[in-house]
N, C-alpha and C positions, 0 to 999 in steps of 0.2 A: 504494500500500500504506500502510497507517497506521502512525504509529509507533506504538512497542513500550510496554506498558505498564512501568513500573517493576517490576511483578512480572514479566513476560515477561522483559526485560532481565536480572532476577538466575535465572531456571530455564537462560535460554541462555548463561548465563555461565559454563564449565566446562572452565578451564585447566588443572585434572589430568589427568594421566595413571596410568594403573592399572597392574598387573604381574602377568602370571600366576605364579601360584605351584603351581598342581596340573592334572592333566588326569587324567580319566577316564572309562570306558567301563562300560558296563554291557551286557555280551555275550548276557543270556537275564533272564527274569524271573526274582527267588528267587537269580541268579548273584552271587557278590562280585565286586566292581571292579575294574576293570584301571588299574592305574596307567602312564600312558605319560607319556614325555617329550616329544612330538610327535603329530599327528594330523592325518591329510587331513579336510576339513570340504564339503559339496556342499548345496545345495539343494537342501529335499523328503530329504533324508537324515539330515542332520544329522552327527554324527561317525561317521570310517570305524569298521565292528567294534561301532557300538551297537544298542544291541532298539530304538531307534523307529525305528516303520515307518508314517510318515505321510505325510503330503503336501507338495507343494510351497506349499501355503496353511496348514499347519500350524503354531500357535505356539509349541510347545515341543518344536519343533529342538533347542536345546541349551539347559542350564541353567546359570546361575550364582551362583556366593554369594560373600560378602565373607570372607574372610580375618579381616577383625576381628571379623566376627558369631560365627564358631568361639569365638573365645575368651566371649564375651558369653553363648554356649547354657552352652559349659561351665562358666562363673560359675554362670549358673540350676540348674545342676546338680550344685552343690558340688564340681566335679572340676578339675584342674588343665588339661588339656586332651582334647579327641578326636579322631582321627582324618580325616581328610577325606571316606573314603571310607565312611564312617558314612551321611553325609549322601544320598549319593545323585545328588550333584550334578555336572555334568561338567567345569564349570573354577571355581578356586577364585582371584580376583583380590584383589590387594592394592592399598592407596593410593588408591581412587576408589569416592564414595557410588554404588553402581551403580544408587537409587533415582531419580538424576541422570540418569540416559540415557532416563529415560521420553520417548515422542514422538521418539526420536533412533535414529540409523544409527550405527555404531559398527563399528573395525576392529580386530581382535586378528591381529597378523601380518598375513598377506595376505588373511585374511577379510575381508568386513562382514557384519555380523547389525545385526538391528532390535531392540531392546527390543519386546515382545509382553505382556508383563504381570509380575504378582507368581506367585514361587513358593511358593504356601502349602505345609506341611508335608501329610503322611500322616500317616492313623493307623501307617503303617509305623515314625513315630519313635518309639511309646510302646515298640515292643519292641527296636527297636534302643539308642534311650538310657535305657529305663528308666522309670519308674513319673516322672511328669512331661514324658516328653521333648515330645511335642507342643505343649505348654503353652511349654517351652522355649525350643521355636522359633517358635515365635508371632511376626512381625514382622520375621522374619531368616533367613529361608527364600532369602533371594533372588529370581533372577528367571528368563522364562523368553525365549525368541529366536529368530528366526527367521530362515535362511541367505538374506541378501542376494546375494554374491557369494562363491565358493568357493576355495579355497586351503589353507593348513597353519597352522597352530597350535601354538607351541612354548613351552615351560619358557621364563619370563624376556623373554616378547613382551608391549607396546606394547599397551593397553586406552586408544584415544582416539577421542575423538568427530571422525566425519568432517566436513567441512568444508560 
């Protein structure tokens, strides 16, 4: 095997660890968010109680956003803060660039999910945050995943790259 370039060496260099700080469900299209504490997670399902219904090769299993992007939309939109469940997203992580786990397997609790791509915004955010929100989220949309291995998911679990 060759070694690593100097660039390779710093994208695989990523001794944070994240923290969840929100979970949620999206029960029906058009439905508001269920906020949970905890969640069963499955391949090809993605979170127990949510509307995707795709497949086990499907890359947006579950989604996620940063924690500090919330604040950073809300700045773009002269507001002091919004809600999580605004967003649309299913787990809301703190402490770690989650642009970082590209190409990477990752365990939250007893899951692993794969990083699978970027989550660009919807036109859905123009109406949810308002005359700019799209624009908002431009860049901070998060990302999208795909269930590796299945398990549970809790308030205050362990966002770390698997080994």
């Amino acid at each position: 095997m060759p070694e690593p370039t100097p660039l390779q060496t710093l994208l695989d260099t990523l001794p944070q660890c994240g923290r969840v700080e929100w979970i949620g469900i999206r029960p029906a299209r058009g439905e508001p968010m269920q906020v949970l504490n905890s969640v069963a997670v499955t391949p090809g399902k993605g979170l127990e109680g949510d509307r995707f219904k795709g497949r086990d090769t499907s890359k947006r299993q579950v989604t996620l956003i940063q924690q500090e992007h919330l604040s950073a939309i809300a700045s773009c939109l002269h507001r002091e803060a919004i809600a999580p469940e605004v967003f649309r997203r299913n787990i809301v992580v703190s402490g770690l660039n989650l642009l970082a786990l590209k190409g990477k397997q990752f365990r939250i609790g007893s899951v692993v999910l794969e990083y699978t791509g970027l989550c660009h915004p919807c036109s859905k955010m123009e109406t949810a945050l308002g005359p700019g929100g799209y624009n908002a989220m431009r860049g901070h949309g998060g990302i999208t995943t795909r269930v590796v291995e299945a398990g549970e998911i809790g308030l205050g679990d362990d966002v770390r790259v698997c080994d």
